[in-house]
C-alpha positions in Angstrom: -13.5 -29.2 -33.1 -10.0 -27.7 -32.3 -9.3 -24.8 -34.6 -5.6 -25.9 -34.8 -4.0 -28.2 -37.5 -3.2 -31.4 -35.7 0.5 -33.0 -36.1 1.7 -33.4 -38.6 0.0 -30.7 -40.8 0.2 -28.6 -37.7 3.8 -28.0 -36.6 4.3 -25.4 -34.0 8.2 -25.7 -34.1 8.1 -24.1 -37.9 7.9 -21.1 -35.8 10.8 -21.9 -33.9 13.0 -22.5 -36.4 14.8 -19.5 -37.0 15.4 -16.1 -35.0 14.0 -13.9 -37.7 10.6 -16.3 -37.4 10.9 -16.0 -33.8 11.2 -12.1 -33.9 8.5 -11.8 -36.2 6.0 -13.7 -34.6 7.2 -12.3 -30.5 3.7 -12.0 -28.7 5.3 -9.7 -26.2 8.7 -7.2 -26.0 10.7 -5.4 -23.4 11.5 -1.5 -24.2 13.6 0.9 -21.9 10.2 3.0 -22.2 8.8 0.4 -20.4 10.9 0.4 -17.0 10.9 2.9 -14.3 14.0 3.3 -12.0 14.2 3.3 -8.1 16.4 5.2 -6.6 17.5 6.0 -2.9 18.4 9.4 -2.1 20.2 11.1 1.3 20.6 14.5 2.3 24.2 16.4 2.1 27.3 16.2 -0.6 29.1 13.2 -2.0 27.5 11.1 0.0 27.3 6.8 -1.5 26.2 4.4 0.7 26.0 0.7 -0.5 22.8 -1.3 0.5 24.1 -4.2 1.7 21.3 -6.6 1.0 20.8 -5.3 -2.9 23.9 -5.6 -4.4 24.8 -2.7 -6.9 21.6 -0.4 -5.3 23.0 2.3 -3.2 22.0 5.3 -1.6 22.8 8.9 -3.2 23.1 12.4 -2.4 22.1 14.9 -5.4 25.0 15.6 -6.4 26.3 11.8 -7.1 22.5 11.3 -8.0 22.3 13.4 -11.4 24.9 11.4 -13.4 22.6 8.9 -12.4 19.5 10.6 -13.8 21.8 11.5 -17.2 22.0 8.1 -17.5 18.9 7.5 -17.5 18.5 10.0 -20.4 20.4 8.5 -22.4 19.1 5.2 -21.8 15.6 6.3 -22.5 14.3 4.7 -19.3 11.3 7.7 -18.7 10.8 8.0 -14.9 12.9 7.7 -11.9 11.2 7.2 -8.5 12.3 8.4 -5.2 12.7 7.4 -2.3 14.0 9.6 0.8 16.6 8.0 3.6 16.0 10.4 6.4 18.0 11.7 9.3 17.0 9.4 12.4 16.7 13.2 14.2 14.1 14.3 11.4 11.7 11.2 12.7 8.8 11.6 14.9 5.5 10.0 15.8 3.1 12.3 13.1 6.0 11.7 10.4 5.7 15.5 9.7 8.8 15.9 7.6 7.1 14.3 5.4 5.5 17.9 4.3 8.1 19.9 4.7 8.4 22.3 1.5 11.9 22.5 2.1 12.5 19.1 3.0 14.8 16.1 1.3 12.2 14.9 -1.0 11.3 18.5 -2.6 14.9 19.5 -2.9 15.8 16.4 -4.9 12.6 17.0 -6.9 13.5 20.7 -7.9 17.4 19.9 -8.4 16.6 16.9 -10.6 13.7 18.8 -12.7 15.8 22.0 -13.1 18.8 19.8 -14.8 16.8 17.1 -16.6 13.0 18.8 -16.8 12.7 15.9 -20.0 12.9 13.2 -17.3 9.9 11.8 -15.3 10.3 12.3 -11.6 7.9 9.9 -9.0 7.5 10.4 -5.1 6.4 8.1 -2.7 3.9 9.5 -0.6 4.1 7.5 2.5 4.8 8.2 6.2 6.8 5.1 6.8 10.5 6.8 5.8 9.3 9.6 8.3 8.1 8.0 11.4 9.9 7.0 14.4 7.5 3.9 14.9 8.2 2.5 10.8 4.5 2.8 10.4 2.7 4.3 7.0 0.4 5.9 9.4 -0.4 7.8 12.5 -1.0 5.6 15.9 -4.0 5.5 18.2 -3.1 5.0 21.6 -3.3 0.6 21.4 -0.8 1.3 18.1 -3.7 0.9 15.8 -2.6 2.7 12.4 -5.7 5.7 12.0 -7.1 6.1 8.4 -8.5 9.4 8.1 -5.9 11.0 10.0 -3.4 9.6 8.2 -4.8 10.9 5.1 -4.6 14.2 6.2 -1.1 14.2 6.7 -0.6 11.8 3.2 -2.9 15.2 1.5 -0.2 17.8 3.1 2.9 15.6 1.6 1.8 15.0 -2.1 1.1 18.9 -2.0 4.6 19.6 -1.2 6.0 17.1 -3.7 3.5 18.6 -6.2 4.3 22.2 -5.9 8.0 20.5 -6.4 7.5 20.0 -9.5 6.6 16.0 -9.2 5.5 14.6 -12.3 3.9 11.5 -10.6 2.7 11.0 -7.0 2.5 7.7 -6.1 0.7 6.9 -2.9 2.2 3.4 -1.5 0.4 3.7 2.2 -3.0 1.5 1.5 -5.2 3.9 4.0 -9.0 4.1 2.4 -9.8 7.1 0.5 -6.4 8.8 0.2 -6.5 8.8 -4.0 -9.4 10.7 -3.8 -8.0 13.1 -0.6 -4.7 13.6 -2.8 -6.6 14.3 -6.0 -9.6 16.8 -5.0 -6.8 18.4 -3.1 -4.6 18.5 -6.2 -7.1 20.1 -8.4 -8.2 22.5 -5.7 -4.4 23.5 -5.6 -4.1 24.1 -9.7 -1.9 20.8 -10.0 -4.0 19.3 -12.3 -1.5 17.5 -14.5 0.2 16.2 -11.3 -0.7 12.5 -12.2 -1.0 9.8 -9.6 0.0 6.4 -9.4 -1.8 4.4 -6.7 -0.1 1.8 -5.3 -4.0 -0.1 -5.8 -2.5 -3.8 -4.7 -0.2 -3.8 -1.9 0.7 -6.8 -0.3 1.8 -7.3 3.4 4.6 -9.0 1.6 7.9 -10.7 3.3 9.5 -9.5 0.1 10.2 -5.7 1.6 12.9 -6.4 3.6 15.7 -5.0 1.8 13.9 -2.2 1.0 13.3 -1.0 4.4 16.8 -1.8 5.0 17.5 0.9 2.7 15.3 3.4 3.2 16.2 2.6 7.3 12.6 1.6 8.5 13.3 -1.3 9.4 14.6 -0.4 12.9 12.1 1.6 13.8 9.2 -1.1 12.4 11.2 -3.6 14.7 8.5 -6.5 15.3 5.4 -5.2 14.2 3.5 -5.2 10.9 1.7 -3.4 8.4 -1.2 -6.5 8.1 -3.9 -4.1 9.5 -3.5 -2.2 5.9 -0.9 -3.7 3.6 -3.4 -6.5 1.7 -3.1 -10.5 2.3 -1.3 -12.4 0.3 -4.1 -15.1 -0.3 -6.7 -12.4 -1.8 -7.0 -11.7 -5.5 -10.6 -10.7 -5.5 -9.5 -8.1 -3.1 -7.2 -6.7 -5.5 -9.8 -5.7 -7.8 -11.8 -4.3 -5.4 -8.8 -2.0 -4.6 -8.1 -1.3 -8.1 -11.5 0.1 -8.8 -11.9 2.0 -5.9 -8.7 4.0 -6.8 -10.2 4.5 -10.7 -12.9 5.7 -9.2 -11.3 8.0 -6.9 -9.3 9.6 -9.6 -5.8 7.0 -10.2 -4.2 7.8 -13.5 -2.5 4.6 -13.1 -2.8 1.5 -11.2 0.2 -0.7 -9.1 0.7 -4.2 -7.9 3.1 -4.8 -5.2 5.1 -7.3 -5.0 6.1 -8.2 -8.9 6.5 -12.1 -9.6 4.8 -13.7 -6.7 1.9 -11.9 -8.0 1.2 -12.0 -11.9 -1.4 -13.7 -11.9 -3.2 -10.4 -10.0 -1.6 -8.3 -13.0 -3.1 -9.9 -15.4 -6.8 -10.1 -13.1 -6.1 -6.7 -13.1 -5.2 -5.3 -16.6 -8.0 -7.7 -18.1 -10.8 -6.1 -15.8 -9.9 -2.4 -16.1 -7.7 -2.0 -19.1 -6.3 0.8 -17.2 -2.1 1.6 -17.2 -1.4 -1.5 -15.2 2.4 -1.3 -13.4 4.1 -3.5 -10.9 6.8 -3.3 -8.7 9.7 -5.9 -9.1 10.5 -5.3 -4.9 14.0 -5.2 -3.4 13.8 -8.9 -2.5 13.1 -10.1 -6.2 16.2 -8.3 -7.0 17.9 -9.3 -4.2 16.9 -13.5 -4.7 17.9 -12.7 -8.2 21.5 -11.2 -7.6 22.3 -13.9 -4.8 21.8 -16.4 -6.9 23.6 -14.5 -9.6 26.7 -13.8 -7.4 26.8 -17.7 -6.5 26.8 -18.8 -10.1 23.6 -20.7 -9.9 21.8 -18.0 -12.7 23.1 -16.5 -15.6 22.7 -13.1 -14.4 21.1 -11.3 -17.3 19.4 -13.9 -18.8 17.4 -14.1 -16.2 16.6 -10.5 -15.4 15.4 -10.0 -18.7 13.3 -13.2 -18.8 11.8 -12.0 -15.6 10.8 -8.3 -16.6 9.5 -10.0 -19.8 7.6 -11.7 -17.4 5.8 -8.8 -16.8 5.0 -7.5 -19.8 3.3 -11.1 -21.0 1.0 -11.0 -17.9 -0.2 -7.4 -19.0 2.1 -4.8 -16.9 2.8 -1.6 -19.0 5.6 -1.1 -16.8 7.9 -2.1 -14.3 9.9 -0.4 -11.4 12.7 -2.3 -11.4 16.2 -2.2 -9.7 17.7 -3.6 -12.8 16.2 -0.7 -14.9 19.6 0.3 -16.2 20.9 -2.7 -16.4 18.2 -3.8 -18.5 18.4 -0.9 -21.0 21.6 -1.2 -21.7 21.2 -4.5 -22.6 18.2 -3.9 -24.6 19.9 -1.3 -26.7 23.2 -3.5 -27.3 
């Protein structure tokens, strides 16, 4: 026995008819609280570079960066995530800039916190940006990416980003056991409302590939991979496997990586662990998006909103998005 009214008593479109019905009765909303904001930062002064392949994204030094971050103030949009564009010189094998107390990453941190303490600040802790090989990881000697000793450099780099003054550390690397690594190191260290958002559902995805562009990993990844850790794209049961290992480790909050190709994992996920469930709307959603924009085939905000609301109905609580501002202006017009 269906426990709807059949047609005609039943008549979904009565809740159609009007846009006060159709507000009222909204399963599902966007907010500006809801979106977190990528950016790419450089060392030096008044330094803009365009990303070619994301139209609109470019790459900032601090200075050009903090009207950025006022924006996002005033926008409401809480966090901003960073991610580093280092000097090709600063790149080597064991990625150890990536540690360096006094290196890009903590500077931004501190500069950004001591003008806008009220805004959320995320790191990426990943070796990839700092590596001359492209790789999240240290290298055996056949190029196999090592775990543990990876981990130990991945503990030394949240540290630094912690003692920052990092809100969120947000390990996007996919070696085994670094949540727990970063977080028993984190307590040990007094940073114990450093919280840490584990990229739990990484996908070897062919959707990166602006993204490395930008953050200029791509040339050094050249041909190779990251298959032997990133996760494959035809697991979902994986996923959750991935996502309770990090809980368990000690994840404040959980990520899947890529965004649209993979809802259907987001919604796996947040009805297993009812845990703060993100994804990442990657550099080449955005960029598909904009193209397509650009050559008049969309209707550019029409569908960037539709597509973050996307999110939200398959049970993301947020989103890193490229279109973060975008979005919240739109959302408070």
């Amino acid at each position: 026995m269906t426990p709807y009214a059949p047609y005609p008593s039943g008549r979904p479109r009565r809740l159609r008819r009007d846009s006060f019905t159709r507000n009222l009765v909204r399963e599902h909303a966007l907010s500006p609280h809801d979106l977190i904001y990528p950016v790419f930062v450089l060392d030096g002064q008044n330094r803009r570079e365009a990303v070619a392949s994301m139209p609109g994204v470019e790459r900032l030094s601090l200075d050009l960066l903090l009207p950025v971050a006022e924006d996002c103030v005033e926008l409401g949009i809480p966090v901003m995530a960073l991610f580093p564009v280092v000097d090709v010189a600063l790149k080597t094998p064991d990625g150890r800039e990536a540690y360096n107390p006094d290196g890009l990453v903590p500077r931004i941190v501190h500069g950004l916190k001591q003008r806008f303490p009220e805004l959320g600040v995320m790191t990426d802790v990943a070796l990839d940006p700092y590596t001359s090989h492209g790789q999240d990881g240290l290298l055996d000697d056949t190029g196999y990416i090592l775990n543990d000793e990876t981990i130990a450099v991945l503990v030394k780099q949240a540290q630094a980003q912690a003692a920052a003054g990092v809100d969120i550390v947000a390990p996007s690397d996919m070696m085994d056991g670094r949540i727990g690594a970063i977080r028993a190191a984190l307590e040990a260290s007094g940073a114990i409302h450093t919280r840490i958002m584990a990229y739990s559902a990484k996908y070897a995805s062919a959707f990166y590939g602006p993204f490395r562009d930008a953050v200029g990993s791509a040339g050094n990844l050249g041909k190779a991979d990251k298959k032997v850790y990133q996760m494959d794209p035809g697991n979902s049961d994986e996923a959750l496997k991935e996502v309770a290992m990090d809980i368990a480790e000690g994840a404040d909050m959980v990520m899947v990586k890529p965004g649209m190709p993979y809802l259907d994992v987001v919604r796996r996920v947040k009805d297993e662990f009812r845990v703060p469930t993100f994804a990442y709307q990657v550099s080449g959603e955005y960029a598909m998006l904009k193209a397509a924009a650009q050559n008049g085939w969309l209707a550019h905000d029409a569908v960037m909103m539709e597509s973050l609301l996307a999110f939200k109905r398959a049970g993301a609580d947020g989103v890193l998005t490229y279109f973060a501002r975008d979005a919240a202006r739109l959302l408070r017009a």
